[in-house]
N, CA, C and O atoms as a GROMACS GRO file, in nm:
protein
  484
    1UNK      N    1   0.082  -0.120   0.000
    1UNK     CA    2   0.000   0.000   0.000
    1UNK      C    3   0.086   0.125   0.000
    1UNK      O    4   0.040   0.213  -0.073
    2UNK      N    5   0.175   0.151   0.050
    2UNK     CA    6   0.300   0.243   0.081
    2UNK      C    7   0.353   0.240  -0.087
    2UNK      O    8   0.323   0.339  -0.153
    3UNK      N    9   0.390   0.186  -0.121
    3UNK     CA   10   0.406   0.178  -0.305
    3UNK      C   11   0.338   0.246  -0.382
    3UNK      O   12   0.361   0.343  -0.453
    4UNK      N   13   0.216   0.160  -0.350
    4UNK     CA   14   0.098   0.230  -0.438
    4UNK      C   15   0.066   0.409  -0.440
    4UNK      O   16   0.029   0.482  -0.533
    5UNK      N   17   0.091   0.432  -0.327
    5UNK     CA   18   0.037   0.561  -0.245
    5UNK      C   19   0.215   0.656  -0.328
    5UNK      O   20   0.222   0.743  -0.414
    6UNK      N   21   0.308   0.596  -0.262
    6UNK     CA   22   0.395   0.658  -0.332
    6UNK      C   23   0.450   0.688  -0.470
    6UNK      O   24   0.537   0.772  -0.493
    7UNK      N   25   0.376   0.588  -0.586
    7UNK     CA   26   0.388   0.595  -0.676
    7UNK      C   27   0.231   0.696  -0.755
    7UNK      O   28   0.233   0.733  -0.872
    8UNK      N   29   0.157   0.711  -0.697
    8UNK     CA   30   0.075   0.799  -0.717
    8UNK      C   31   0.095   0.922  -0.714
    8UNK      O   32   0.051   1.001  -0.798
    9UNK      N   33   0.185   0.961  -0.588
    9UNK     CA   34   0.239   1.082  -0.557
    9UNK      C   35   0.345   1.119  -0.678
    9UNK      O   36   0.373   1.228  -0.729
   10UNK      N   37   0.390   0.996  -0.703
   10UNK     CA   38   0.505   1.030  -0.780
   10UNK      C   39   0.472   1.094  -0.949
   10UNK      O   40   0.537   1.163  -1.028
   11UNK      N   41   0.332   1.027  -0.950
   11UNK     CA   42   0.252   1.061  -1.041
   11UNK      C   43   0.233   1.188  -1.099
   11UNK      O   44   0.266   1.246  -1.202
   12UNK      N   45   0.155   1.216  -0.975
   12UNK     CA   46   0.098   1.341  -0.951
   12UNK      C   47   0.219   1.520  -0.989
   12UNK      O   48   0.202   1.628  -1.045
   13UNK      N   49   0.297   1.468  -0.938
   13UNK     CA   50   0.384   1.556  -0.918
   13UNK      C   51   0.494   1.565  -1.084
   13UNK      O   52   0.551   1.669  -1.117
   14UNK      N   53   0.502   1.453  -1.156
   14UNK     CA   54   0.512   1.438  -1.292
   14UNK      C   55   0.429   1.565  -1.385
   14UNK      O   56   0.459   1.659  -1.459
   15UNK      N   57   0.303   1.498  -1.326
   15UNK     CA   58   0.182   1.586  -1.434
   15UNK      C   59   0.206   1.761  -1.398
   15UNK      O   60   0.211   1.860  -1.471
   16UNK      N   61   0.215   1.747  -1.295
   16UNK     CA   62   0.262   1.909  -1.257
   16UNK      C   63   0.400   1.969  -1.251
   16UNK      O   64   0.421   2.075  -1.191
   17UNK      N   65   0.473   1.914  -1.299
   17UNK     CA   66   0.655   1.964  -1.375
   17UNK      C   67   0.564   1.971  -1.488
   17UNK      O   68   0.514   2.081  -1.510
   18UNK      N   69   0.529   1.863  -1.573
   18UNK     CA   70   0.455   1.878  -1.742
   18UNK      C   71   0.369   2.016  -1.729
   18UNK      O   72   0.384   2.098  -1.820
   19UNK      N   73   0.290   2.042  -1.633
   19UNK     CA   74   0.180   2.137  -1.690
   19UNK      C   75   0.312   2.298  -1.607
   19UNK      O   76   0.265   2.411  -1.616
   20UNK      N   77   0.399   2.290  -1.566
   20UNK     CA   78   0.465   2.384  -1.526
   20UNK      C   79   0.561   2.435  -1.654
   20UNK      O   80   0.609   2.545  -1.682
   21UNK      N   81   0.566   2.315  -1.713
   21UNK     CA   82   0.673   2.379  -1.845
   21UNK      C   83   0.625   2.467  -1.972
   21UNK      O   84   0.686   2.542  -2.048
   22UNK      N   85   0.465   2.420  -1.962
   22UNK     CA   86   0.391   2.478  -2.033
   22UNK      C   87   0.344   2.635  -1.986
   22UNK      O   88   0.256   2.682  -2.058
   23UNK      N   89   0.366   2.675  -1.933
   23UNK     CA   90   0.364   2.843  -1.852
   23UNK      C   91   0.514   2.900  -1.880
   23UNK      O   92   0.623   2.842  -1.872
   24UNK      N   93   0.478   3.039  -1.918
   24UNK     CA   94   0.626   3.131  -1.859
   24UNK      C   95   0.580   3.259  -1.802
   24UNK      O   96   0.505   3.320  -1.878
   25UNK      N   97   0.610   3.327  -1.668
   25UNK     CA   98   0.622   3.432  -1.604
   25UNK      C   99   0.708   3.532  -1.656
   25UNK      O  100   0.803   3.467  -1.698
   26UNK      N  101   0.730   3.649  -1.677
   26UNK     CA  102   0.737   3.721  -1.714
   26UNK      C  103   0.722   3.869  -1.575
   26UNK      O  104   0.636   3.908  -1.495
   27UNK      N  105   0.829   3.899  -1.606
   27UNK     CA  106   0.803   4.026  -1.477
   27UNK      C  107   0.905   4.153  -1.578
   27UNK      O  108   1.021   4.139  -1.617
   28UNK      N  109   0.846   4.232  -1.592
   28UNK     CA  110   0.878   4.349  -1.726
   28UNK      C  111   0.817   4.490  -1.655
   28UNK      O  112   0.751   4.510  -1.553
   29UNK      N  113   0.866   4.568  -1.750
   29UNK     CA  114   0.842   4.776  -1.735
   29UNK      C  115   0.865   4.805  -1.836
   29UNK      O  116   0.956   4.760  -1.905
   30UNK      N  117   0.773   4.900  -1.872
   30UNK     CA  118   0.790   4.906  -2.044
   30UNK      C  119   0.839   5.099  -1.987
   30UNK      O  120   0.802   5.183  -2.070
   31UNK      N  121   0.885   5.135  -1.907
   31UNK     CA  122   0.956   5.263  -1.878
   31UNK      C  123   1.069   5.277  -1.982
   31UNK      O  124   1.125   5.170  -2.006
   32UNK      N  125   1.122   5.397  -2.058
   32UNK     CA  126   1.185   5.336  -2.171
   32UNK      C  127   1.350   5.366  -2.111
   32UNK      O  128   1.446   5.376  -2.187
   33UNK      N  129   1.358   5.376  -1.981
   33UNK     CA  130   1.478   5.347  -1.888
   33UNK      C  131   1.481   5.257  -1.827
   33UNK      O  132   1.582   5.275  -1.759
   34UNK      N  133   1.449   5.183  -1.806
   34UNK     CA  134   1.412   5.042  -1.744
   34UNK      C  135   1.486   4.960  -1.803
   34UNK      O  136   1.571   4.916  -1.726
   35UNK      N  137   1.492   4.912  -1.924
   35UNK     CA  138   1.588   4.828  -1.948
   35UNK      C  139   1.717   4.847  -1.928
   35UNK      O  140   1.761   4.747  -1.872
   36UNK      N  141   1.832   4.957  -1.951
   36UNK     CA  142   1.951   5.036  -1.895
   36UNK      C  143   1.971   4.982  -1.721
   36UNK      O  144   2.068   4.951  -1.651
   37UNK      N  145   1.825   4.991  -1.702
   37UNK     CA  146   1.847   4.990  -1.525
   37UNK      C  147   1.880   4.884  -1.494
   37UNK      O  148   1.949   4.870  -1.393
   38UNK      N  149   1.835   4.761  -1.578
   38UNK     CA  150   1.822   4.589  -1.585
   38UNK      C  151   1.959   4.571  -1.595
   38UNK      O  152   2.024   4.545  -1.494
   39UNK      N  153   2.034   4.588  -1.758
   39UNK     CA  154   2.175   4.546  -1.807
   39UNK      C  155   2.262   4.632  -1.765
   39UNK      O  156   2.379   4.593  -1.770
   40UNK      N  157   2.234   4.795  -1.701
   40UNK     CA  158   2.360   4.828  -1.703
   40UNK      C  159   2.392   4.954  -1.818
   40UNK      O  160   2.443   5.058  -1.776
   41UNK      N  161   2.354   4.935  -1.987
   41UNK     CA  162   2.384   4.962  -2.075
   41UNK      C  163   2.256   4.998  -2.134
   41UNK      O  164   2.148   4.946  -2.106
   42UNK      N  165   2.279   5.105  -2.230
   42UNK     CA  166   2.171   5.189  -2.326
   42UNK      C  167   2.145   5.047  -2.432
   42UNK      O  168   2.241   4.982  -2.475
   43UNK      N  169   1.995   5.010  -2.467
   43UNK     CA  170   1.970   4.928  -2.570
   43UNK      C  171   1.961   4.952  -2.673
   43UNK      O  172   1.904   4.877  -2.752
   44UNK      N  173   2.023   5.084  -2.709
   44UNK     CA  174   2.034   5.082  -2.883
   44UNK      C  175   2.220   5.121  -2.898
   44UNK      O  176   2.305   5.057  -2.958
   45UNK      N  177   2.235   5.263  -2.807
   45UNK     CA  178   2.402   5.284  -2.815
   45UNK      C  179   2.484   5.169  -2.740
   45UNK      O  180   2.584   5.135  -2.803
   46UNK      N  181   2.469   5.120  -2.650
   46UNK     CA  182   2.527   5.017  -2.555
   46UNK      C  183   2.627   5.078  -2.475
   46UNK      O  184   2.732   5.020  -2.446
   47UNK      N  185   2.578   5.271  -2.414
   47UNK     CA  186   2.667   5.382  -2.343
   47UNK      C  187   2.607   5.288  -2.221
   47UNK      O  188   2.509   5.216  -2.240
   48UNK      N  189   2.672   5.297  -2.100
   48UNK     CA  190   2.626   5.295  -1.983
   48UNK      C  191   2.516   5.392  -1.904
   48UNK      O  192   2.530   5.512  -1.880
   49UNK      N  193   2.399   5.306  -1.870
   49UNK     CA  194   2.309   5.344  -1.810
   49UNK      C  195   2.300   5.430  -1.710
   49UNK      O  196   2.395   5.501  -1.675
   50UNK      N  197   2.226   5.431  -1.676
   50UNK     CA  198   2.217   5.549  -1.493
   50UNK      C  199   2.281   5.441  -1.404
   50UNK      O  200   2.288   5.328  -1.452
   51UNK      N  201   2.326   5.463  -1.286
   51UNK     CA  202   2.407   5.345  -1.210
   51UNK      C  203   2.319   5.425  -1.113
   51UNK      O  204   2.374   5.400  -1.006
   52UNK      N  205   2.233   5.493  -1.090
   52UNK     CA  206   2.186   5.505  -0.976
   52UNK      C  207   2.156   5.384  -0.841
   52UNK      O  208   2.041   5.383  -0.797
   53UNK      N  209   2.219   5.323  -0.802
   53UNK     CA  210   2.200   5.211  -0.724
   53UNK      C  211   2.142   5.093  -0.767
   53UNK      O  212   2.183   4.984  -0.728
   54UNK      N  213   2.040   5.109  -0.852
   54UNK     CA  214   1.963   4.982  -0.861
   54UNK      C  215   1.949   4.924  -1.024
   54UNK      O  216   1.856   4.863  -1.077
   55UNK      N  217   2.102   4.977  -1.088
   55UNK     CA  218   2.077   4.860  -1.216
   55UNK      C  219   2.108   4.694  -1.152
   55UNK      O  220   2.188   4.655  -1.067
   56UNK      N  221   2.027   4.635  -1.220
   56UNK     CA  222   2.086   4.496  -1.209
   56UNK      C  223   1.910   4.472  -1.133
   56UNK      O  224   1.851   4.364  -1.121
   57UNK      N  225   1.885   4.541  -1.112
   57UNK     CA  226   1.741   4.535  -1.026
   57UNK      C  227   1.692   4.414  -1.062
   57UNK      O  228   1.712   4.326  -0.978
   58UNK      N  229   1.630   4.379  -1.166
   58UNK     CA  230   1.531   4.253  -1.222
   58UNK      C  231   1.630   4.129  -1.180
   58UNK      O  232   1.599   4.056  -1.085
   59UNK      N  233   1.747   4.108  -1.252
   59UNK     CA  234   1.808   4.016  -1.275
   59UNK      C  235   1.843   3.974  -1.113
   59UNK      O  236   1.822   3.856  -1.082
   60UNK      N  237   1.903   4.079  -0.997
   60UNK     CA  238   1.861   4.067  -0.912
   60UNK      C  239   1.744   3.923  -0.810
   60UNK      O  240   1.745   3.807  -0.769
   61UNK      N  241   1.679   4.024  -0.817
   61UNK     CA  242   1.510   3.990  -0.760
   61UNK      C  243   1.514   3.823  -0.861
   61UNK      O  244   1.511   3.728  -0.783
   62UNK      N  245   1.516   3.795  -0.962
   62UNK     CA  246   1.465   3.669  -1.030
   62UNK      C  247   1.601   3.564  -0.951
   62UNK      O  248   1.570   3.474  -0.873
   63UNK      N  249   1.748   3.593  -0.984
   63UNK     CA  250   1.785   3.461  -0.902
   63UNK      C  251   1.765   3.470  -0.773
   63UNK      O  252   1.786   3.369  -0.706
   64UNK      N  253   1.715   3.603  -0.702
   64UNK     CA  254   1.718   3.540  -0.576
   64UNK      C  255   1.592   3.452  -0.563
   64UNK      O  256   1.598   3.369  -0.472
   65UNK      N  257   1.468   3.454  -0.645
   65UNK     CA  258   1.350   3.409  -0.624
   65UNK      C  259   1.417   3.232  -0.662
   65UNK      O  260   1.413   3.140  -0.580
   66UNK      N  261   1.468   3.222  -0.789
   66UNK     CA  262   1.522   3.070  -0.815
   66UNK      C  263   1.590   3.024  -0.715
   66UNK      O  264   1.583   2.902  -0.702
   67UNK      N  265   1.678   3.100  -0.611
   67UNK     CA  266   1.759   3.006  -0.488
   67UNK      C  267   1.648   2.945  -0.454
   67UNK      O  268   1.620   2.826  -0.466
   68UNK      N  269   1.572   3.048  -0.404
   68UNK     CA  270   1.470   2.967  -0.285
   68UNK      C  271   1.314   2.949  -0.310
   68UNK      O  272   1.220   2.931  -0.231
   69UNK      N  273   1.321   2.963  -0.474
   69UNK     CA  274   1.214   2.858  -0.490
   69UNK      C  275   1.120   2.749  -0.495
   69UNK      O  276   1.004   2.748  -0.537
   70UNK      N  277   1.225   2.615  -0.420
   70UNK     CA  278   1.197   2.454  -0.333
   70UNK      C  279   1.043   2.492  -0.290
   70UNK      O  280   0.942   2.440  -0.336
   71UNK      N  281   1.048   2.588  -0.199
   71UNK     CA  282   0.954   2.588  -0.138
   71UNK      C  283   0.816   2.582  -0.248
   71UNK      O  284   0.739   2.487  -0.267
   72UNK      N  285   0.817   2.719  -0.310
   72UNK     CA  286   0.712   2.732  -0.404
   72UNK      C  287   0.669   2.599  -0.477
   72UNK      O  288   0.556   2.561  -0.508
   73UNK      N  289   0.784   2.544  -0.494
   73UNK     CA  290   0.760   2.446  -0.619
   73UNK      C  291   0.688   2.300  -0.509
   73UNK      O  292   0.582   2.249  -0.545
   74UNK      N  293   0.739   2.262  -0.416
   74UNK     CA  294   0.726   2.147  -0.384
   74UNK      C  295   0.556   2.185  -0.294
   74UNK      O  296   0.465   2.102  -0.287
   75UNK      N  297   0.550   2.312  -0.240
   75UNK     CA  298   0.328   2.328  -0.217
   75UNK      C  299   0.254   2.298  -0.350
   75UNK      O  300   0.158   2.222  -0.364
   76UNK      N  301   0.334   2.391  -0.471
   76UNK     CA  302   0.260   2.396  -0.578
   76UNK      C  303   0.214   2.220  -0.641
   76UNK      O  304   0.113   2.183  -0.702
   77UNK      N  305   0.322   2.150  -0.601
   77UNK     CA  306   0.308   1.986  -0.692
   77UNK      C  307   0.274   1.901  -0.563
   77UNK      O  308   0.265   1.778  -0.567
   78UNK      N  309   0.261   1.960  -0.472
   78UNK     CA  310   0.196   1.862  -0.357
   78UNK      C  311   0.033   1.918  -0.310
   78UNK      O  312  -0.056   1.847  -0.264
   79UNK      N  313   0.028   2.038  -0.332
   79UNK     CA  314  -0.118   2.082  -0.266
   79UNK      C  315  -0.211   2.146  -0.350
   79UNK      O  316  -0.329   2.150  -0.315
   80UNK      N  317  -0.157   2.221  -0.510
   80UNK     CA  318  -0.269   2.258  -0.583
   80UNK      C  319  -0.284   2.186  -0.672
   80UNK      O  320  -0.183   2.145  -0.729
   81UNK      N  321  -0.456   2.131  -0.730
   81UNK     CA  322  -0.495   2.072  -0.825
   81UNK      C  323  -0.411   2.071  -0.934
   81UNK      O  324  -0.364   1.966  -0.978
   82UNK      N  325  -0.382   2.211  -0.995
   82UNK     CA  326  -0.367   2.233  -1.149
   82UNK      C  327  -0.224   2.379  -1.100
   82UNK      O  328  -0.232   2.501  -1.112
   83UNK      N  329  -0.124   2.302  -1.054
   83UNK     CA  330   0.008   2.362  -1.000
   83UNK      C  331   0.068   2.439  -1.143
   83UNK      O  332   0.107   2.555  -1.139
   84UNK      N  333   0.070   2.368  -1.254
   84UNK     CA  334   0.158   2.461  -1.334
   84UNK      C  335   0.142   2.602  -1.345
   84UNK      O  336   0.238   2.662  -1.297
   85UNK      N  337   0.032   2.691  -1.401
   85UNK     CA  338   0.021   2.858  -1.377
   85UNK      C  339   0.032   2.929  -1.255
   85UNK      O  340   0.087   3.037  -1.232
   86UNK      N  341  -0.064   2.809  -1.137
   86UNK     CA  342  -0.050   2.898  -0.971
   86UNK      C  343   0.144   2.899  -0.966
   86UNK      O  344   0.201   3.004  -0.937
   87UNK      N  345   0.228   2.764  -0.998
   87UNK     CA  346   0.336   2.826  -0.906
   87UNK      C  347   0.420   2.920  -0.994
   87UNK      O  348   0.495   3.001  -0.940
   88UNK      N  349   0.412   2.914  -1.106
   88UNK     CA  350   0.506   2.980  -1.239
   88UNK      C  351   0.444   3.170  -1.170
   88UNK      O  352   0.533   3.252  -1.146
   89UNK      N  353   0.272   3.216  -1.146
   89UNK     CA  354   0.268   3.336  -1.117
   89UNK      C  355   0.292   3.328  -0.975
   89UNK      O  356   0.294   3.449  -0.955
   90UNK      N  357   0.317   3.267  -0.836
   90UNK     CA  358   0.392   3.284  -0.729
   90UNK      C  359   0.513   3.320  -0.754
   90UNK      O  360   0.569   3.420  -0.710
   91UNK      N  361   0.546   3.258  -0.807
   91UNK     CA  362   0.728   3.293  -0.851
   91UNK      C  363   0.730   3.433  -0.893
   91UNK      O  364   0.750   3.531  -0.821
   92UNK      N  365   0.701   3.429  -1.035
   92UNK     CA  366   0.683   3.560  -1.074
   92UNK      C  367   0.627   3.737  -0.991
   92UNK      O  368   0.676   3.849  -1.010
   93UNK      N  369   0.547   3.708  -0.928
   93UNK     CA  370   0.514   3.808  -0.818
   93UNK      C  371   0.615   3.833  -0.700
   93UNK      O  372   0.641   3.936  -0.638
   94UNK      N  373   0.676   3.671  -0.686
   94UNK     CA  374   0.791   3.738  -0.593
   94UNK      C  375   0.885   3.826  -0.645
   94UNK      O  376   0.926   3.935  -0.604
   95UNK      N  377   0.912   3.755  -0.748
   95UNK     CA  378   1.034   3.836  -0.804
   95UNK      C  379   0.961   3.994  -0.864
   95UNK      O  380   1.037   4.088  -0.887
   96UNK      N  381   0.826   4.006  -0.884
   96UNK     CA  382   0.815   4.132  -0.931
   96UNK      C  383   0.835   4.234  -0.761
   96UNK      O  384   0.886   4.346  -0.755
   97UNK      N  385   0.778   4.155  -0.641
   97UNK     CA  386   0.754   4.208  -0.547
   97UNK      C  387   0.944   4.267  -0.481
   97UNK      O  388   0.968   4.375  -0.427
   98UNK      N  389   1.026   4.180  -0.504
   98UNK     CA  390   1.174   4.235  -0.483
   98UNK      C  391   1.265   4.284  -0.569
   98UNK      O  392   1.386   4.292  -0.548
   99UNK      N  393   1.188   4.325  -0.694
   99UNK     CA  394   1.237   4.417  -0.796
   99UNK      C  395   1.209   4.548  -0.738
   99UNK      O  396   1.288   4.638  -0.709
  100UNK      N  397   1.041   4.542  -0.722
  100UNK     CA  398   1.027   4.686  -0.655
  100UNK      C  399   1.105   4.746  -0.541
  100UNK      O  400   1.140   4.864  -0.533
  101UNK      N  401   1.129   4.649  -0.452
  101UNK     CA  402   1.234   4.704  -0.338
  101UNK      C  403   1.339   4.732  -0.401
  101UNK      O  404   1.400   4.815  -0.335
  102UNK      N  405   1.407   4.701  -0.518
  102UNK     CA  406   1.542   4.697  -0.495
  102UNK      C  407   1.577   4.815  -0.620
  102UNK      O  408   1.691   4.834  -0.663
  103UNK      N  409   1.480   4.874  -0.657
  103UNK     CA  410   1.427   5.035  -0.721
  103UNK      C  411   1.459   5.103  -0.653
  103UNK      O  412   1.419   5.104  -0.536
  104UNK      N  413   1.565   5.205  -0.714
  104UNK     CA  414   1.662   5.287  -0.638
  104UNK      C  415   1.590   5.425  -0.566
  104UNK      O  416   1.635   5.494  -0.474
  105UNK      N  417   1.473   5.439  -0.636
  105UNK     CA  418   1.417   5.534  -0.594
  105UNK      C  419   1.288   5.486  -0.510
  105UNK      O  420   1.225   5.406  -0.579
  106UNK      N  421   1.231   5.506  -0.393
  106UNK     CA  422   1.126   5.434  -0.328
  106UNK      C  423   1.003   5.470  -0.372
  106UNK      O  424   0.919   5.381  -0.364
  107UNK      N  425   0.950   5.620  -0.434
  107UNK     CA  426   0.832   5.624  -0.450
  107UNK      C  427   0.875   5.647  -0.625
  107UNK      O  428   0.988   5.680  -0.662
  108UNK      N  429   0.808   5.631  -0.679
  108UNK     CA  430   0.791   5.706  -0.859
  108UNK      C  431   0.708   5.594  -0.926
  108UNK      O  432   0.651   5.494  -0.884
  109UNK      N  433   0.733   5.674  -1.099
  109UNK     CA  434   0.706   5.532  -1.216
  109UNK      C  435   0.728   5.438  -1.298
  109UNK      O  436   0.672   5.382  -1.392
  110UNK      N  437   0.912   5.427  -1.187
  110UNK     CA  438   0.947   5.302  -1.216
  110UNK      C  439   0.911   5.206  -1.128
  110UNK      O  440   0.899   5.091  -1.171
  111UNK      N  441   0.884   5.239  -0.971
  111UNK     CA  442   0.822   5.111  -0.941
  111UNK      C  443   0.722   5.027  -1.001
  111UNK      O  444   0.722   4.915  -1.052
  112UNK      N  445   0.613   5.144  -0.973
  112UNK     CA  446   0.467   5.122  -1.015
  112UNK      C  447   0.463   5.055  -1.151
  112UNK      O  448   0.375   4.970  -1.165
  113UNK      N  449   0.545   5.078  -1.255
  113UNK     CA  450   0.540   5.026  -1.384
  113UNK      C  451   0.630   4.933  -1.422
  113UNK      O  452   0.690   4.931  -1.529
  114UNK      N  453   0.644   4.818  -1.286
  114UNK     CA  454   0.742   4.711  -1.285
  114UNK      C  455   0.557   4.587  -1.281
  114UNK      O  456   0.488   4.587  -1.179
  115UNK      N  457   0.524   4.517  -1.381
  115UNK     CA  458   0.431   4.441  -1.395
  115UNK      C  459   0.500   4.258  -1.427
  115UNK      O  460   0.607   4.220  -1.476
  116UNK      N  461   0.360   4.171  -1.364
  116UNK     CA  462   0.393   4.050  -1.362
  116UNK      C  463   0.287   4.005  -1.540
  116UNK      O  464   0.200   4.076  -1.590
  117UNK      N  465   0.329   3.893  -1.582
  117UNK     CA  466   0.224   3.834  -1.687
  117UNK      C  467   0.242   3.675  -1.724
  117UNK      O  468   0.336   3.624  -1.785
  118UNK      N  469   0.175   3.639  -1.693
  118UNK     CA  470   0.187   3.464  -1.696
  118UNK      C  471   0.085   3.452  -1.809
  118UNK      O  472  -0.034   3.484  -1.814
  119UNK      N  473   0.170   3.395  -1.903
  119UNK     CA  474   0.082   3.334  -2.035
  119UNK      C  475   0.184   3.216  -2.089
  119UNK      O  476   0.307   3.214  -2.086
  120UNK      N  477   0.071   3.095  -2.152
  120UNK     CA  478   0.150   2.974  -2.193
  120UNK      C  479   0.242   3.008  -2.329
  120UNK      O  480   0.227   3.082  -2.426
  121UNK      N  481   0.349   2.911  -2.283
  121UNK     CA  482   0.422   2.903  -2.409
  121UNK      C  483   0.387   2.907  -2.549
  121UNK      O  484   0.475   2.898  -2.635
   0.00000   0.00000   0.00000
């Protein structure tokens, strides 16, 4: 019975890596400084950006969300029905949620115009 039960699980959690690959998150600002703030560098001259504290911002916020993602991933394929979109936009919101902190300036419209979007591949 312990077999059975574990190979179900094992199941289960299959179908939800499959329906997770089929999603991508997306955390973007269509500010037309925003990207500079991301790489560092102007996207058409390739001059260096504003260094105001917080280039690197996105790239930032997303690996730190992948270190410690385990968590997200292993509720999402153990406790929700249909895990692939819920954990792909958890993820994504985190990382939109510690982009905004890490926006050099605390109030303006680069925070505010830092957005999440989960749509399938």
């Amino acid at each position: 019975k312990g077999m059975d039960d574990a190979k179900k699980q094992l199941e289960l959690i299959e179908r939800g890596v499959k329906g997770m690959a089929a999603w991508t998150g997306y955390v973007y600002s269509r500010m037309p400084y925003a990207w500079g703030m991301e790489y560092g560098q102007h996207r058409v001259s390739g001059k260096l950006a504003r260094r105001a504290g917080g280039d690197q911002y996105m790239n930032e916020a997303v690996s730190t969300v992948m270190t410690g993602a385990d968590m997200d991933l292993s509720q999402g394929l153990t406790k929700v029905t249909a895990p692939g979109r819920w954990v792909i936009k958890r993820l994504a919101l985190w990382a939109r949620r510690l982009s905004r902190l890490n926006v050099p300036q605390e109030t303006g419209r680069l925070r505010r115009s830092i957005k999440v979007e989960v749509r399938p591949k």
